[in-house]
C-alpha positions in Angstrom: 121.3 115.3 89.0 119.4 117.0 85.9 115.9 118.1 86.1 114.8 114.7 84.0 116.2 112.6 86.5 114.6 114.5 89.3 111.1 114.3 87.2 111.3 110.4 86.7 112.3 110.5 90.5 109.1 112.4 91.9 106.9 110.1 88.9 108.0 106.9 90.8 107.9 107.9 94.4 104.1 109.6 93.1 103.4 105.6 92.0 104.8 104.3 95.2 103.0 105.8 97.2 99.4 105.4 95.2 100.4 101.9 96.1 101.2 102.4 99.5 97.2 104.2 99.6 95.7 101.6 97.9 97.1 98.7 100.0 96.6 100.2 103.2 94.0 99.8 105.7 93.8 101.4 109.1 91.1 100.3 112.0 90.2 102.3 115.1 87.5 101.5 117.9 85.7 103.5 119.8 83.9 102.6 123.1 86.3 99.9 124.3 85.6 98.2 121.3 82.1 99.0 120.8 82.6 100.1 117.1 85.2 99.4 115.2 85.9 101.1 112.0 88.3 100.4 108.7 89.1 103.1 106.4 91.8 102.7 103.7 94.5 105.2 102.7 91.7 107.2 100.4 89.9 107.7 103.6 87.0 105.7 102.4 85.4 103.5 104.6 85.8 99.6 104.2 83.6 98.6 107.3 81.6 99.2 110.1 81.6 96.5 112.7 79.0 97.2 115.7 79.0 94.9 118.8 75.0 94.2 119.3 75.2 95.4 123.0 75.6 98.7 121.9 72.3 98.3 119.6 69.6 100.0 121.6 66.6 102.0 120.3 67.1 103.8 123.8 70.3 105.5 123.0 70.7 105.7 119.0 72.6 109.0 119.9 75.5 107.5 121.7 75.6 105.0 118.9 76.5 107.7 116.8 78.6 109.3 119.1 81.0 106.0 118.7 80.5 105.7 114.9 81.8 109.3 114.7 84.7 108.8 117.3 85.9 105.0 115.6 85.9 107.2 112.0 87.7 110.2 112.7 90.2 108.2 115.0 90.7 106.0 111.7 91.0 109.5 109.3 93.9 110.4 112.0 95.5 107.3 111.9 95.8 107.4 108.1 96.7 110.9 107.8 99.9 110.0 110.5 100.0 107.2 108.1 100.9 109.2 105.0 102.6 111.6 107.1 105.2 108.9 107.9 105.2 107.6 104.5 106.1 110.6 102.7 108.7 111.6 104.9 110.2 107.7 104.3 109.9 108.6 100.4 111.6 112.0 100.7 114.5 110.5 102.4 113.7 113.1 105.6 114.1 116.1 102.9 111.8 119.1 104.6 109.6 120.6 102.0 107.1 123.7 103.1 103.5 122.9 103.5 104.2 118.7 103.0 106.7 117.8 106.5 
């Protein structure tokens, strides 16, 4: 395979998987359910949904606690997201600092 081909190679699997990021959306919870969190494969966050029990002026700080836990369970989930997706792309090929 020349270098050309190997460039226009890497160029679409680059474009496949933008697609792949901007399509996907990955949801975690936190406190049984408490919180729930959607982040898409940019890591940004779509949503916060908040069941009203949790809601107190009592215990703001717990509240937090769940927000934080639901978010970075969802960063997780979309790094082993794109983890998994890259290897697919690669075709399994082991490349330093990437696999």
């Amino acid at each position: 395979m020349n270098i050309q081909a190997m460039m226009k190679q890497a160029q679409e699997m680059q474009e496949r998987l933008k697609q792949q990021m901007a399509e996907m959306r990955v949801e975690a919870t936190s406190g049984g359910g408490m919180v729930t969190v959607v982040v898409d494969g940019s890591k940004q966050v779509q949503s916060i949904r908040i069941d009203p029990e949790v809601v107190s002026k009592d215990d703001v700080e717990m509240l937090q606690d769940l927000i934080v836990a639901a978010v970075n369970d969802a960063v997780r989930k979309v790094d082993d997201r794109l983890g998994q997706s890259m290897s697919g792309l690669m075709g399994g090929l082991k490349i330093p600092g990437l696999s």
